[in-house]
N, C-alpha and C positions, 0 to 999 in steps of 0.2 A: 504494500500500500504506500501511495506515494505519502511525505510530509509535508501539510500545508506552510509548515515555517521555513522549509527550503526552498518550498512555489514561492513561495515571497519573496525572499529571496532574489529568486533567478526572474522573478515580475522587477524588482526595484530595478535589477542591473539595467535590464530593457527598457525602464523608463528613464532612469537620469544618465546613462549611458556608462557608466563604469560601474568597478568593485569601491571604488573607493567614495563616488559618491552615493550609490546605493547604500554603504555605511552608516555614512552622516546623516541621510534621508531617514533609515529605522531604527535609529539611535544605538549603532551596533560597531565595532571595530571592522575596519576591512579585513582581518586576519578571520572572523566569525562568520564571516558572508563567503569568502572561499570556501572555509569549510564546510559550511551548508551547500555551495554547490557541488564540490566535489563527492560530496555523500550522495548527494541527487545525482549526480554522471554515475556514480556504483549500483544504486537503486534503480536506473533509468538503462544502466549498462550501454550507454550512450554521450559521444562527448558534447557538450553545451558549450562549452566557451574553449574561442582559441585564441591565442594571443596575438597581436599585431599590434608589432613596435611598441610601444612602452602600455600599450592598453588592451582590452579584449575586445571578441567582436561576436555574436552570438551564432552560432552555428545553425540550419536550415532548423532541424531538429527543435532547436529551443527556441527558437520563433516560434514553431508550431504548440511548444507546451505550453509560454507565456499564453497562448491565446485561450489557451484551455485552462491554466492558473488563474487569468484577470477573469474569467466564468465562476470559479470555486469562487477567487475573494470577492467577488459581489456578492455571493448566496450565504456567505461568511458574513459579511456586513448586513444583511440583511437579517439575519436570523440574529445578530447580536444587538441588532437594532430595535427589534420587536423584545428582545429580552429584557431590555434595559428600559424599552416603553413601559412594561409591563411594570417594572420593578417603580419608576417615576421617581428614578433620582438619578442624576449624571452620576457616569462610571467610564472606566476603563479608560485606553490609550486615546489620546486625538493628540492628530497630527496636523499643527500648523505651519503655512507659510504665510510669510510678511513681506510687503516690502521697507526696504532699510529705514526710511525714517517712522514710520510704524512702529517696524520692530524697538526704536528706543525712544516713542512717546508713548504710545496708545499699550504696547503687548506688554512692559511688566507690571503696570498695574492691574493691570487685567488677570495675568498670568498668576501674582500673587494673591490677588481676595479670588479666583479659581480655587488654587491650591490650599487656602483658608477655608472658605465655603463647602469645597467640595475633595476633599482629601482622595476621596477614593478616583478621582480624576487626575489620570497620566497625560498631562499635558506637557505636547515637547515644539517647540517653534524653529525652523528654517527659515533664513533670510534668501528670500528672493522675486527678483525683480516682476510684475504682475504681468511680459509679455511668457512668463513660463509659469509662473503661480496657478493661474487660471487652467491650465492645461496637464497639470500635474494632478488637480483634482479631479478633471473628467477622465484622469487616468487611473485612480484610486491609488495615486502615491501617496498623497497628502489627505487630510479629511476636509481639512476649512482653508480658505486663501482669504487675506487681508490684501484686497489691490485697488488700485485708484484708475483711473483714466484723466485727460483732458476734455473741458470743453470742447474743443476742436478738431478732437480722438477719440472719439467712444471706442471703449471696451466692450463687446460681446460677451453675451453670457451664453452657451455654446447646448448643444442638445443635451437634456439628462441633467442639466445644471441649475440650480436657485441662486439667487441673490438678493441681498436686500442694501440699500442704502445707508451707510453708516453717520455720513456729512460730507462738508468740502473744507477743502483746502487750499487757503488760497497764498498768494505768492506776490515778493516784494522784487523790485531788481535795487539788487548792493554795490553799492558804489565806494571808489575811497574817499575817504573826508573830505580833499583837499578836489576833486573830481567837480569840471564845471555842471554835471547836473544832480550834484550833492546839494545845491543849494536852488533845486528848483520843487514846489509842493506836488507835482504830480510829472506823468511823462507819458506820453503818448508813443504808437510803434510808431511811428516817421522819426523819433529822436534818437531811435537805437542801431540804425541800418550799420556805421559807422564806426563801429565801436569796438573793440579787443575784448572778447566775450570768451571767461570761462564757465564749461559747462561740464555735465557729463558726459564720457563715451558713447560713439555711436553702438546701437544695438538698444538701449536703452528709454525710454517712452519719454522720457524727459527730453533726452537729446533730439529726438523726432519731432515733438511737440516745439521745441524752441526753435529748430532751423526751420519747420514749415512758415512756422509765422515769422521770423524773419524775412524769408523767401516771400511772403505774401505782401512785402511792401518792396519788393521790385528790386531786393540787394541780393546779392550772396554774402550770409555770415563771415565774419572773422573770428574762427574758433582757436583761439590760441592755445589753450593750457583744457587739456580735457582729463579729468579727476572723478570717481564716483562720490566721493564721500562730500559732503555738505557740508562738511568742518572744515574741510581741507581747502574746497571753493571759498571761503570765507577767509579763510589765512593768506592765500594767494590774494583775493582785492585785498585785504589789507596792507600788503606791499608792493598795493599799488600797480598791481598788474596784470589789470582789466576789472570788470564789471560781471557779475553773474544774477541770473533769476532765480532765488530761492525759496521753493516754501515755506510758510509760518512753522508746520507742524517737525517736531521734531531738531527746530534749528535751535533755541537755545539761544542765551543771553549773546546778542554782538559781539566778536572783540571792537577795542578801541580801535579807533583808525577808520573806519565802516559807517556806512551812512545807508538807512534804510529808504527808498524813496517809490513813493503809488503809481503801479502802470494802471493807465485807465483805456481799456476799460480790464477789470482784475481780469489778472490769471486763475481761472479758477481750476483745482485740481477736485474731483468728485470720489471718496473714498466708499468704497463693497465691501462686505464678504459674499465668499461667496462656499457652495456646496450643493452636492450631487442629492440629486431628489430622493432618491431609494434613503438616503441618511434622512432627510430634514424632520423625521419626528425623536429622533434621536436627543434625549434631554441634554448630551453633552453638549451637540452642538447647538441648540438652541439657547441656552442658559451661559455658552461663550457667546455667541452674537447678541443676546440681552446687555451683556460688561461691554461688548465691545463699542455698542450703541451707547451706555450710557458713559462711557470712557472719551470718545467722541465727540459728545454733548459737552459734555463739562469740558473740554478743552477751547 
């Protein structure tokens, strides 16, 4: 008989694409997730994974099991979902993903009165960015995704999938002090075509969301200095070397030097969670997306 905890496994590898982030994804060492498959190639008497160049690559074979695994753990989530209805109090593992400035405004206080409230809830969080968060869930990596979109870039919510509205998020551009439009009460896009702009990598919604709308007032950006992290963007203008759009949530006191100033009309960034239907009577995740709402609110 085959072991559901080695389908898992060899389902994680398939979905985040390696051993080592299938690890991090079910909260497990890479050296435990080998050894689960390799037990599954002896029980299966079949090879699954081969290596190519410093990573693996799934073999016909484990393609074909994954698809009959991601079948089990739905019938799996679903039977522990009706369990846990039954029982009407959050239990068991949930698996979140965030993305990054979430993950450190909104998820540990969340994560803490969880873990208060509801003790018998294994809550573990993943930072990642919302063009994979969302996709991770309709893939039953993840249980709940914490992801935002743009005005200007709706996010889908994809077949099989729920979401509810958490708030918005909105967004300043940072200038340095000494910067001639530090000293103006608002800014319009015609004042930014011009301008030594850091932001974040492409690949990233953020990044997408700033060069269209630059683009959309007839310039090509000047992306000088491109950073993920939102601290880091903000240490960069403060030496003065360039200007970036940051959002409110998650940014945290200025440093000196930094000059906050209002694009009109606001950036607005529109914050989800989101989860797959067969879950959504699931007290765990309904009783996260209640904190997450009221986490949200209060911010």
């Amino acid at each position: 008989m085959l072991d559901l905890s080695r389908l898992r496994a060899l389902h994680a590898v398939s979905v985040h694409g390696s051993v080592s982030a299938a690890a991090l994804a079910l909260g497990y060492t890479p050296s435990a997730i080998s050894q689960a498959i390799a037990k599954l190639e002896r029980e299966t008497r079949t090879t699954l994974l081969e290596r190519r160049g410093r990573g693996v690559v799934l073999t016909d074979a484990a393609v074909h099991l994954t698809r009959t695994a991601r079948e089990l753990l739905v019938l799996v989530e679903r039977a522990e979902t009706e369990l846990e209805e039954r029982r009407g109090l959050p239990t068991g593992r949930l698996t979140i993903g965030a993305f990054p400035t979430a993950a450190r405004d909104l998820l540990p206080g969340v994560l803490a009165r969880l873990a208060r409230e509801h003790p018998t809830v294994d809550a573990r969080m993943t930072e990642v960015d919302p063009h994979l968060s969302v996709g991770l869930v309709a893939q039953g990596a993840i249980d709940l995704a914490v992801a935002h979109d743009w005005d200007i870039s709706p996010l889908p919510a994809p077949d099989g999938m729920e979401r509810v509205t958490l708030g918005e998020d909105r967004c300043d551009v940072i200038v340095p002090a000494g910067h001639p439009l530090a000293e103006r009460d608002a800014l319009v896009p015609m004042d930014l075509p011009h301008q030594r702009w850091i932001c974040q990598p492409p690949g990233s919604i953020c990044h997408d969301w700033l060069v269209r709308s630059l683009r959309a007032t007839g310039h090509e950006p000047d992306l000088v200095h491109q950073v993920a992290e939102y601290q880091t963007q903000l240490a960069l203008v403060a030496a003065g070397l360039g200007i970036a759009l940051v959002p409110r949530l998650g940014r945290g006191p200025l440093p000196s030097g930094v000059t906050a100033v209002r694009l009109e009309p606001v950036p607005v960034r529109r914050l989800y969670a989101y989860w797959r239907v067969g879950a959504a009577r699931r007290p765990a995740i309904t009783e996260t997306v209640r904190l997450l709402r009221a986490a949200a609110s209060a911010g």
